[in-house]
Backbone as XML, in Angstrom:
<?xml version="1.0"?>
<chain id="A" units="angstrom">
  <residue number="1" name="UNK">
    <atom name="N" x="100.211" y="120.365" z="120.187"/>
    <atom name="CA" x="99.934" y="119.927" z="118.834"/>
    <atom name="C" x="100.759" y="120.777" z="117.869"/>
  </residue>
  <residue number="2" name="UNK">
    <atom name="N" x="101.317" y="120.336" z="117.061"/>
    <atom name="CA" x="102.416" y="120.811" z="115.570"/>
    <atom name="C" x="101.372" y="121.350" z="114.807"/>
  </residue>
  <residue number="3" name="UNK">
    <atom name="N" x="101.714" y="122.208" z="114.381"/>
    <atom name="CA" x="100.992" y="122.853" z="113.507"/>
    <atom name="C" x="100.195" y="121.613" z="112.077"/>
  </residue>
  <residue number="4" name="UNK">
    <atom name="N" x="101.359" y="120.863" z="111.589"/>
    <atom name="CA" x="101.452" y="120.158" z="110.638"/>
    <atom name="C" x="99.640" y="118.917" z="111.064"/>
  </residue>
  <residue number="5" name="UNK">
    <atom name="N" x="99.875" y="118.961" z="112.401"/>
    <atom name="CA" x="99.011" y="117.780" z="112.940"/>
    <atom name="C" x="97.904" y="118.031" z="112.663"/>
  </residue>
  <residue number="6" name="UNK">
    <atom name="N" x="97.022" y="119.132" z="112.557"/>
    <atom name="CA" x="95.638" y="119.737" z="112.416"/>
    <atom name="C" x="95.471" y="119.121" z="110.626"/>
  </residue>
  <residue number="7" name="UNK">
    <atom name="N" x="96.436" y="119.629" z="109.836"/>
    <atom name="CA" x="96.117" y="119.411" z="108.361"/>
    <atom name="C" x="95.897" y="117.487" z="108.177"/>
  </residue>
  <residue number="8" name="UNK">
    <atom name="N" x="97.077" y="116.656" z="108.604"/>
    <atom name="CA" x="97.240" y="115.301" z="108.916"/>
    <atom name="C" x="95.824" y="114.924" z="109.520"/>
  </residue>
  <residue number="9" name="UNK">
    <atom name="N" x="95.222" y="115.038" z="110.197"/>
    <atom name="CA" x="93.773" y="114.564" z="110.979"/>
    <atom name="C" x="92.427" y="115.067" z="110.428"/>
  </residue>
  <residue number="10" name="UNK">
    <atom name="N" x="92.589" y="116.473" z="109.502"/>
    <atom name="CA" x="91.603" y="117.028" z="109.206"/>
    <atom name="C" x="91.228" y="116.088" z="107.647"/>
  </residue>
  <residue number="11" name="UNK">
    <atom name="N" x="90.163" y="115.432" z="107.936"/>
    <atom name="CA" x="89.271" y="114.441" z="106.593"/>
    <atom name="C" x="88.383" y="115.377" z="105.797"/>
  </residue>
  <residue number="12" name="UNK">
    <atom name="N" x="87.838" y="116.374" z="106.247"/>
    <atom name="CA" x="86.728" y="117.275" z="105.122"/>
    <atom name="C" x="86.544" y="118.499" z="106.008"/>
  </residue>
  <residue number="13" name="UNK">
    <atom name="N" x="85.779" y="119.757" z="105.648"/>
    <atom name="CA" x="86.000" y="120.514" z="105.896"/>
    <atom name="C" x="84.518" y="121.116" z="105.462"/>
  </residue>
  <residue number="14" name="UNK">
    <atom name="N" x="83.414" y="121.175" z="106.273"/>
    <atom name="CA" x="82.255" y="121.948" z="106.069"/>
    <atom name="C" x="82.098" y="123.640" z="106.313"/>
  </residue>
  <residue number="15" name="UNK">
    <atom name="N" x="81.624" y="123.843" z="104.814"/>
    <atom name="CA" x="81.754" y="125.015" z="104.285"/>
    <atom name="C" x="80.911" y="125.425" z="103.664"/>
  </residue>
  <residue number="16" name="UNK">
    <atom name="N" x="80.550" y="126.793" z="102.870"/>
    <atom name="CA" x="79.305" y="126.921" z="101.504"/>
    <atom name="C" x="80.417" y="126.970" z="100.172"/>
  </residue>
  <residue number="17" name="UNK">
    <atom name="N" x="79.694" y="127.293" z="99.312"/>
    <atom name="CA" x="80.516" y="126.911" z="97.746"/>
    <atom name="C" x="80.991" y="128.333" z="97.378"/>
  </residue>
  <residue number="18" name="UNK">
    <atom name="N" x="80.488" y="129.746" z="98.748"/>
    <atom name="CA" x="81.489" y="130.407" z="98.240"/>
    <atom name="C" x="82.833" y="130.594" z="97.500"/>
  </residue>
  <residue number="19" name="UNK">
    <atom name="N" x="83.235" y="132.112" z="97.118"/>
    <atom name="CA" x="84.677" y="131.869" z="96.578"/>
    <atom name="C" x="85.714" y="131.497" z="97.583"/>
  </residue>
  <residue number="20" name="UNK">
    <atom name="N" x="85.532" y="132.135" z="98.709"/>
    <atom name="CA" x="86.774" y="131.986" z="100.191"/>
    <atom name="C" x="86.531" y="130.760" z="100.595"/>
  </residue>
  <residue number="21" name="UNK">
    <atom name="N" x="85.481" y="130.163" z="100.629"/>
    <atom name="CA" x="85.315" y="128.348" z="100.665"/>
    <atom name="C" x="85.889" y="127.550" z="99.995"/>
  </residue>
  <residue number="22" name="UNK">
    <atom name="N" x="86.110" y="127.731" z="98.535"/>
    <atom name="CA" x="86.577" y="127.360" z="97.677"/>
    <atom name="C" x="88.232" y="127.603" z="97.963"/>
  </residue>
  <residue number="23" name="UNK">
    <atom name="N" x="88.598" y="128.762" z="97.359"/>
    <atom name="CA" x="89.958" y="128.777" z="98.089"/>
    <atom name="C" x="90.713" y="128.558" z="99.553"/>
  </residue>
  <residue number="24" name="UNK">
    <atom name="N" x="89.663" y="128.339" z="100.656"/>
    <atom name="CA" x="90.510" y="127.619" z="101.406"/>
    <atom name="C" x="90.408" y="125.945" z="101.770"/>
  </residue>
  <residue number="25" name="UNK">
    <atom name="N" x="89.736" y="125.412" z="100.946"/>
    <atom name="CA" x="89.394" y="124.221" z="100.347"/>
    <atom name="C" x="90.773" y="123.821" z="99.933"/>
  </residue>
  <residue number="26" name="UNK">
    <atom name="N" x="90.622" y="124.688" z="98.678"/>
    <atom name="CA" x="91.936" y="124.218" z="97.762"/>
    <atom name="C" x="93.721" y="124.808" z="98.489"/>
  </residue>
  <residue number="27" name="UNK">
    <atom name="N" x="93.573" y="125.636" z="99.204"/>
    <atom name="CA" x="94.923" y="125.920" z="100.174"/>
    <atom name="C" x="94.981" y="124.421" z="100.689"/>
  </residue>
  <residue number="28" name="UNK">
    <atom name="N" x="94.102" y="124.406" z="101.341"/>
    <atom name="CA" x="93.963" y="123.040" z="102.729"/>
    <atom name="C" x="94.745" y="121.687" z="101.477"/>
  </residue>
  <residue number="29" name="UNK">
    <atom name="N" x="93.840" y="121.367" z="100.527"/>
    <atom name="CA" x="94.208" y="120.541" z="99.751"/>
    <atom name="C" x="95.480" y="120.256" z="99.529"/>
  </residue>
  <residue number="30" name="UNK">
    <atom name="N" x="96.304" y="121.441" z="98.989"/>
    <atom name="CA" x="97.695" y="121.765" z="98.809"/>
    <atom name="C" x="98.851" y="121.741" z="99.607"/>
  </residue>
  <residue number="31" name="UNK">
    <atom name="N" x="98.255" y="121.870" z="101.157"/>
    <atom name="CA" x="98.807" y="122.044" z="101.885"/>
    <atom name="C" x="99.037" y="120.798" z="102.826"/>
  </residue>
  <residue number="32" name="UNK">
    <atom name="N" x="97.793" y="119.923" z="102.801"/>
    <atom name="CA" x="97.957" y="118.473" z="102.959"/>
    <atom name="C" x="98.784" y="117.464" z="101.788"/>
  </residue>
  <residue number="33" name="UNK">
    <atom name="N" x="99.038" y="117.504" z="100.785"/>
    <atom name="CA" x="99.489" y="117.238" z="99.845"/>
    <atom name="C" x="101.086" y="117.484" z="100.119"/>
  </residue>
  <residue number="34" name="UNK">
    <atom name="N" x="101.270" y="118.680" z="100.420"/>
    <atom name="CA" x="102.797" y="118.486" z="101.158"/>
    <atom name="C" x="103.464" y="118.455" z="101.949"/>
  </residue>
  <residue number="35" name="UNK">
    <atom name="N" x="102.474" y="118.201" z="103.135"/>
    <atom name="CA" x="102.794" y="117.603" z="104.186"/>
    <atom name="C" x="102.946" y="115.895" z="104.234"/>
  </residue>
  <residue number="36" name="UNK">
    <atom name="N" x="101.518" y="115.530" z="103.457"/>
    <atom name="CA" x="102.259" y="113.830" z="103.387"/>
    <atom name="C" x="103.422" y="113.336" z="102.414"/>
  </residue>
  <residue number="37" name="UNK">
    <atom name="N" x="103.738" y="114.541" z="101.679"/>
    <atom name="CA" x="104.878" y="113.903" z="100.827"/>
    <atom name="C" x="106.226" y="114.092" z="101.670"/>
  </residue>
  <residue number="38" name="UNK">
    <atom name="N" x="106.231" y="115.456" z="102.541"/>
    <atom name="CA" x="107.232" y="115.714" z="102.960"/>
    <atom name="C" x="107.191" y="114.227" z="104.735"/>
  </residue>
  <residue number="39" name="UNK">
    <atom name="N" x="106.041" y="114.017" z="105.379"/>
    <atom name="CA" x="105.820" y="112.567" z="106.097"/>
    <atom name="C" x="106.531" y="111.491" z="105.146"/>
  </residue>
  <residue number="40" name="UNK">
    <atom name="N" x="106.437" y="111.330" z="104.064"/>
    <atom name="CA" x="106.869" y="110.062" z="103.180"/>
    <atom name="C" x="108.434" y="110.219" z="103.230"/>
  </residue>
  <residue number="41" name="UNK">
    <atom name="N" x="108.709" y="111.536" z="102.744"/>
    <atom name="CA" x="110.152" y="111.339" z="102.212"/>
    <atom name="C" x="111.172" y="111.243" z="103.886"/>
  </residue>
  <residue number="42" name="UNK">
    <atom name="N" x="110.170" y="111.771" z="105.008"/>
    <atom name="CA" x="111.184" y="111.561" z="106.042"/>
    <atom name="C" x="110.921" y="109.903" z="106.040"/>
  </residue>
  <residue number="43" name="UNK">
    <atom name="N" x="109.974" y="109.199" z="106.304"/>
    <atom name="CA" x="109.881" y="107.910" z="106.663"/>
    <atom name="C" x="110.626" y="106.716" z="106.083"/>
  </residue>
  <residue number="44" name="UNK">
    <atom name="N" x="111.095" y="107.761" z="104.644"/>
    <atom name="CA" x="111.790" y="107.111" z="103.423"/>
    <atom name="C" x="113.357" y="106.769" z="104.250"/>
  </residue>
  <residue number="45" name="UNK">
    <atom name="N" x="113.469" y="108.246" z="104.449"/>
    <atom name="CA" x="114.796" y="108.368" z="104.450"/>
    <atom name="C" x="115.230" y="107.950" z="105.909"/>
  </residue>
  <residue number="46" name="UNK">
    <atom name="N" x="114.488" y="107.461" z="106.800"/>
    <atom name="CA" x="114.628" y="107.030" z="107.982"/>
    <atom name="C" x="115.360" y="105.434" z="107.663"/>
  </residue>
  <residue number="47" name="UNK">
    <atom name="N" x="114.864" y="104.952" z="106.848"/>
    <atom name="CA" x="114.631" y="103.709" z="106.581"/>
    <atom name="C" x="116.012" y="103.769" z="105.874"/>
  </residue>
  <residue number="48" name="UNK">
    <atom name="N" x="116.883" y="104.553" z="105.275"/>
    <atom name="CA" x="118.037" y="104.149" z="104.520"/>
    <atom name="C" x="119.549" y="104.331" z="105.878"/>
  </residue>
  <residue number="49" name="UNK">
    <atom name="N" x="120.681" y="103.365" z="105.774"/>
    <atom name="CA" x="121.384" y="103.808" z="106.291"/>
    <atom name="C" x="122.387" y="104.760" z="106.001"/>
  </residue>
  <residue number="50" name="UNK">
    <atom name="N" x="123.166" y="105.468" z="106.420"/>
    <atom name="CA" x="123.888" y="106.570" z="106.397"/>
    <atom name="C" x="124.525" y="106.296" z="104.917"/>
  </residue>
  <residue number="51" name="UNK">
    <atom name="N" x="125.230" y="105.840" z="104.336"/>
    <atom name="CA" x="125.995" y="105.492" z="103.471"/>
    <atom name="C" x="125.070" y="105.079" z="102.250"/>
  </residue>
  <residue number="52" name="UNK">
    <atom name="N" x="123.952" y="104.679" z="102.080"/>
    <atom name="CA" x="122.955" y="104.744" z="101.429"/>
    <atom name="C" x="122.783" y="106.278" z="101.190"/>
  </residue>
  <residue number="53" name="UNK">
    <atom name="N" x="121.935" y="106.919" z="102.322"/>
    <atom name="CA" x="121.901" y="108.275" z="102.096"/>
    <atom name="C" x="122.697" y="109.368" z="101.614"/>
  </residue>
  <residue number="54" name="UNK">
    <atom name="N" x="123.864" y="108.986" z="101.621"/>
    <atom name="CA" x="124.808" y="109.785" z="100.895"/>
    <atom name="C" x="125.115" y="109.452" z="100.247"/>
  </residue>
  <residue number="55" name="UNK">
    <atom name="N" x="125.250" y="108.158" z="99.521"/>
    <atom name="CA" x="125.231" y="108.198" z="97.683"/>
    <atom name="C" x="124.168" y="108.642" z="96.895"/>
  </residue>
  <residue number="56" name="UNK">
    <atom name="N" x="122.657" y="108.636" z="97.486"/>
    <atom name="CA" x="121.487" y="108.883" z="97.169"/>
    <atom name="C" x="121.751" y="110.422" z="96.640"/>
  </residue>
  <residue number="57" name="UNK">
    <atom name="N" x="122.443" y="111.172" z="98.132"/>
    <atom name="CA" x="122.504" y="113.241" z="97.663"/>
    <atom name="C" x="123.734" y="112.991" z="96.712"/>
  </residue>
  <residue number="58" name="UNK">
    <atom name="N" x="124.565" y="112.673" z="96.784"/>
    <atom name="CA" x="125.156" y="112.612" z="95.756"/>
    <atom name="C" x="125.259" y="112.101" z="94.121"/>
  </residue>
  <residue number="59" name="UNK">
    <atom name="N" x="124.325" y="111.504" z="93.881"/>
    <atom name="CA" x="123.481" y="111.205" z="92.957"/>
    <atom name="C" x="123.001" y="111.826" z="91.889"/>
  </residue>
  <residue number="60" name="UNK">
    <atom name="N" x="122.208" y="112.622" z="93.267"/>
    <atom name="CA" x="121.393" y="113.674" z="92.441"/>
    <atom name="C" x="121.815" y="114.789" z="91.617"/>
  </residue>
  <residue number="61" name="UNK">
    <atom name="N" x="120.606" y="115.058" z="90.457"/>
    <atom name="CA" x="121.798" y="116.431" z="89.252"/>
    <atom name="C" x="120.402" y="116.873" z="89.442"/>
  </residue>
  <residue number="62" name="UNK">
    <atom name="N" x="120.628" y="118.317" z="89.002"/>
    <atom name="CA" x="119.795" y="119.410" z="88.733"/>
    <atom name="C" x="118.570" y="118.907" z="88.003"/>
  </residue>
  <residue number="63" name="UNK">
    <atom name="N" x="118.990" y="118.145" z="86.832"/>
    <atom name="CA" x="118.512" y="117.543" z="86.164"/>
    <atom name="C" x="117.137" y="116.858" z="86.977"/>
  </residue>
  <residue number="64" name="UNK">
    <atom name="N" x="117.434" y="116.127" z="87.866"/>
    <atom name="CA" x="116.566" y="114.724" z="88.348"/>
    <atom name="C" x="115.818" y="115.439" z="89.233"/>
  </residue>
  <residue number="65" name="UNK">
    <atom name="N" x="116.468" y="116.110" z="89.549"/>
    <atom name="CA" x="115.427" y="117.196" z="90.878"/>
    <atom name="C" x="114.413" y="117.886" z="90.438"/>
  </residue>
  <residue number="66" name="UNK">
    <atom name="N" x="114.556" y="118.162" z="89.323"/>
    <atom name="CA" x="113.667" y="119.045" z="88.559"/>
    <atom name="C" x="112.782" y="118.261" z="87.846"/>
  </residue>
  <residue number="67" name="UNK">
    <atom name="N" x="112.897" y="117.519" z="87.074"/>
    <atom name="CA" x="111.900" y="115.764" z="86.587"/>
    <atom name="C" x="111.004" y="115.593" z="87.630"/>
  </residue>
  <residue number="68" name="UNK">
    <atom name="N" x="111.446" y="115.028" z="89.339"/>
    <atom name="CA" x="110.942" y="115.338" z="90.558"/>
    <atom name="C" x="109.655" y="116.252" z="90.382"/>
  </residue>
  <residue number="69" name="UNK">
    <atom name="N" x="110.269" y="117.514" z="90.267"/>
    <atom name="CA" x="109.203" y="118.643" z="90.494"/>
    <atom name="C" x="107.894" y="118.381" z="89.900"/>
  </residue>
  <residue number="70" name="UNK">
    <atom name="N" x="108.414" y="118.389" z="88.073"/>
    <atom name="CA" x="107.331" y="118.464" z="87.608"/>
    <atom name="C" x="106.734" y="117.005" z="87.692"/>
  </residue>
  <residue number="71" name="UNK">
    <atom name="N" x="106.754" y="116.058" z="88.292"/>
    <atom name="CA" x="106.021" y="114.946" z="87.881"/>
    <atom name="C" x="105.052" y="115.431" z="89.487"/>
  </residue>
  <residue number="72" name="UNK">
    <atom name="N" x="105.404" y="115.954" z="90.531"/>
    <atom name="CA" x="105.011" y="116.376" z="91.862"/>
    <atom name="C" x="103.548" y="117.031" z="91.554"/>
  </residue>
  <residue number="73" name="UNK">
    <atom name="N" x="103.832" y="118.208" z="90.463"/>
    <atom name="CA" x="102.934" y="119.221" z="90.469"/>
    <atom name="C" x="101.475" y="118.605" z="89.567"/>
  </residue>
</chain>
């Protein structure tokens, strides 16, 4: 099993409302969160052919990557 696979399968997580409950609540949260984006963007990019994909990186400016970010967070 991938490390990645435990976060992907894990649905809830029984705990008390401690503080260390809480924060590894919200790790877990975060951490599933970029794992399915980073699942999406491969599945994305599976799906484009080569020549697609390289006008796509080439495309990109500092600019757009960063728009990216913050709309992410």
């Amino acid at each position: 099993m991938e490390c990645n696979d435990w976060i992907r399968k894990n649905e809830f997580q029984n705990m008390d409302h401690a503080s260390d409950g809480k924060k590894k609540l919200s790790n877990c949260q975060d951490w599933k969160k970029e794992v399915i984006a980073e699942d999406t963007g491969r599945q994305v990019l599976s799906l484009l052919e080569t020549g697609q994909f390289i006008s796509s990186m080439n495309s990109l400016t500092e600019e757009t990557i960063e728009d990216a970010r913050r709309q992410a967070a």
